[in-house]
N, C-alpha and C positions, 0 to 999 in steps of 0.2 A: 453547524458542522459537528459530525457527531465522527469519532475514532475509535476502534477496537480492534486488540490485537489477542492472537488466541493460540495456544501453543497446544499442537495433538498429542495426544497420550492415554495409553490403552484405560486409563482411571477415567474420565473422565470425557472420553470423545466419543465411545458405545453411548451413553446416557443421552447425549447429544442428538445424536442419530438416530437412536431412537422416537427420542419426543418432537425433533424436529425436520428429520432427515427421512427423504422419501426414498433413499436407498436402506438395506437392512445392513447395519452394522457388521452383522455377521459374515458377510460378503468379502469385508477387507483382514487383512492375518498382517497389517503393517504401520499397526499404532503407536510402536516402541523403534522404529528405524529414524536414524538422520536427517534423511529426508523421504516423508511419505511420496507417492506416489500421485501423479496429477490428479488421475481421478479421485483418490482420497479426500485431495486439498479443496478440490473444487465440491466433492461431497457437502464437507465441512463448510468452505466460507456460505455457499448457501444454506444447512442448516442454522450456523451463526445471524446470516440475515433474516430470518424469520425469526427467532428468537429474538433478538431484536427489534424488528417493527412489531412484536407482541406486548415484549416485557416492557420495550422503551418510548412507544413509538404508541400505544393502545391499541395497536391492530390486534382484531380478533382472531385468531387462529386461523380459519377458515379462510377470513380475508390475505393472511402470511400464506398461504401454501399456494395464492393466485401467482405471487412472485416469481419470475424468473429470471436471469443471468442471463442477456444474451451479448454477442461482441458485434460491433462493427467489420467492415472488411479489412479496416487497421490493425484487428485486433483487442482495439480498446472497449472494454464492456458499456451495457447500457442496461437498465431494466424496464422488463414490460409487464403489464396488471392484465391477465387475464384476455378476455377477448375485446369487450366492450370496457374502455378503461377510464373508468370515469374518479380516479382517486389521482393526487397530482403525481408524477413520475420520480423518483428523486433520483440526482445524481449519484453514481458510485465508483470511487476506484480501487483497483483491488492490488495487494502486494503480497510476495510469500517469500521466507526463507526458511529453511530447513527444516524443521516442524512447524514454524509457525505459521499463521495465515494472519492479513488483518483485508481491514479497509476502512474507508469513508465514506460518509453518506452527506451529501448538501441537497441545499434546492436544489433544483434541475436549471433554474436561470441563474445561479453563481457555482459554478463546478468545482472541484477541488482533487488536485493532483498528489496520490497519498503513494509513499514509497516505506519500506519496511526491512530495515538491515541488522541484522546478528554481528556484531561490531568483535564479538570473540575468536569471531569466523577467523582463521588465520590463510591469510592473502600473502603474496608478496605484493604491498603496497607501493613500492619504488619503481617495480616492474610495470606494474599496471598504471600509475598516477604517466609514467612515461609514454606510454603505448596511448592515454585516453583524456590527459590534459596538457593545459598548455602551460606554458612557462609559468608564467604568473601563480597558476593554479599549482604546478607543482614545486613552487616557493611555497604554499600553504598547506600544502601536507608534509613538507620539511620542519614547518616552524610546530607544527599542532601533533605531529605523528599520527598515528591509528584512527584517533577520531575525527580529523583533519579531514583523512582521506573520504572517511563515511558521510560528513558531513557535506561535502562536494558533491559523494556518488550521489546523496536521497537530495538533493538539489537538481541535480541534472535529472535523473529519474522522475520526480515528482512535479517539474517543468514537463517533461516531455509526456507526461500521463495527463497532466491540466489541457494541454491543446490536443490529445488521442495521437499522441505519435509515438513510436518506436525508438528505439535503443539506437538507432543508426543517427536518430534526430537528436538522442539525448548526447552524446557523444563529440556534437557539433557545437555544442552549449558553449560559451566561454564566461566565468565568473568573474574572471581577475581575482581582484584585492576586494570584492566585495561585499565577503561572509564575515561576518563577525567571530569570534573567536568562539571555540566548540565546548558545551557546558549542556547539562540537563535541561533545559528549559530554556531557548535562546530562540529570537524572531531576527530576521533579517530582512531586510527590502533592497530589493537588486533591481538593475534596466538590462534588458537583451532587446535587440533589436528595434530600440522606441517604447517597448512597453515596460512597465513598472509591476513588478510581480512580489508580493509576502512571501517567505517560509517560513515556518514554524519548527522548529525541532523537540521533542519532546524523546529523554531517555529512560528505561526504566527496565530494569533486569536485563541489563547489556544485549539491550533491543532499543534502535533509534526509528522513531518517527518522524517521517517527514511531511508534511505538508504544504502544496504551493495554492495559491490562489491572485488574481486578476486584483490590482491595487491602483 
């Protein structure tokens, strides 16, 4: 499982774009706003994947620029190699908040549900934890505050990106009592519906990662 998280900024997302982006950098005037713009993001996380399967991955350039993004009618993405694709497929899931973009990359036979949240972000929490969890659930963003909440949201998100479903699906999730307490670097193992599923959280510049995967 490979993770990467990447924050746009007029320093350093031209350069980007340049060496690895088949759009011309110069096209966008919105490197320095809150939240870029879709096509910006989507610009970027595919110049970030090619840069990646080059720098990380030893694909040759040539071979990087075959890649593309495309989404199911879920919505949930997938990627294709060219025409005749004889390189194995890897899975990807992609997340975005306000400037930042990331994703995952796995085999394509072990998938992984990657979710991506700015925990600075100011939410009313009590509001929402109301409207989008259940009892149990919002006894745990009472006890944990702020990070509580985030730690449930890339839970439920990153479930519902691991089987290619939607916010309507993630929303349905129920955790209970079954997250561990919310810390930098914390894994949990939860059961929904008979299955046993991993999270991973990883924090880092008041940006949480989430990850689920099939256990």
């Amino acid at each position: 499982m490979y993770n990467i998280k990447y924050r746009i900024t007029p320093s350093d997302t031209p350069p980007l774009l340049k060496e690895f982006g088949e759009e011309n950098s110069k096209d966008f005037k919105d490197f320095s706003i809150s939240r870029p713009p879709f096509r910006l993001r989507r610009a970027v996380t595919l110049a970030l994947l090619k840069r990646s399967l080059v720098k990380d991955f030893g694909w040759s350039l040539q071979e990087a620029f075959c890649i593309r993004i495309n989404h199911h009618a879920s919505g949930a993405p997938f990627l294709s190699y060219g025409e005749n694709n004889n390189k194995e497929v890897l899975h990807i899931s992609i997340s975005h908040t306000g400037p930042w973009v990331g994703f995952t990359l796995s085999d394509s036979n072990d998938p992984v549900g990657f979710d991506l949240e700015d925990i600075s972000k100011k939410r009313n929490i009590e509001s929402l934890s109301t409207y989008a969890f259940s009892t149990e659930e919002q006894d745990y963003v009472r006890t944990h505050g702020n990070l509580g909440f985030y730690f449930l949201w890339g839970a439920k998100e990153s479930v519902a990106k691991l089987h290619g479903k939607d916010l309507s699906f993630a929303l349905q999730l129920d955790f209970g009592h079954q997250l561990k307490s919310p810390g930098e670097n914390v894994k949990s193992t939860v059961n929904l519906q008979g299955k046993r599923m991993s999270l991973q959280y990883i924090l880092e510049d008041d940006i949480l990662m989430t990850t689920a995967i099939d256990s």
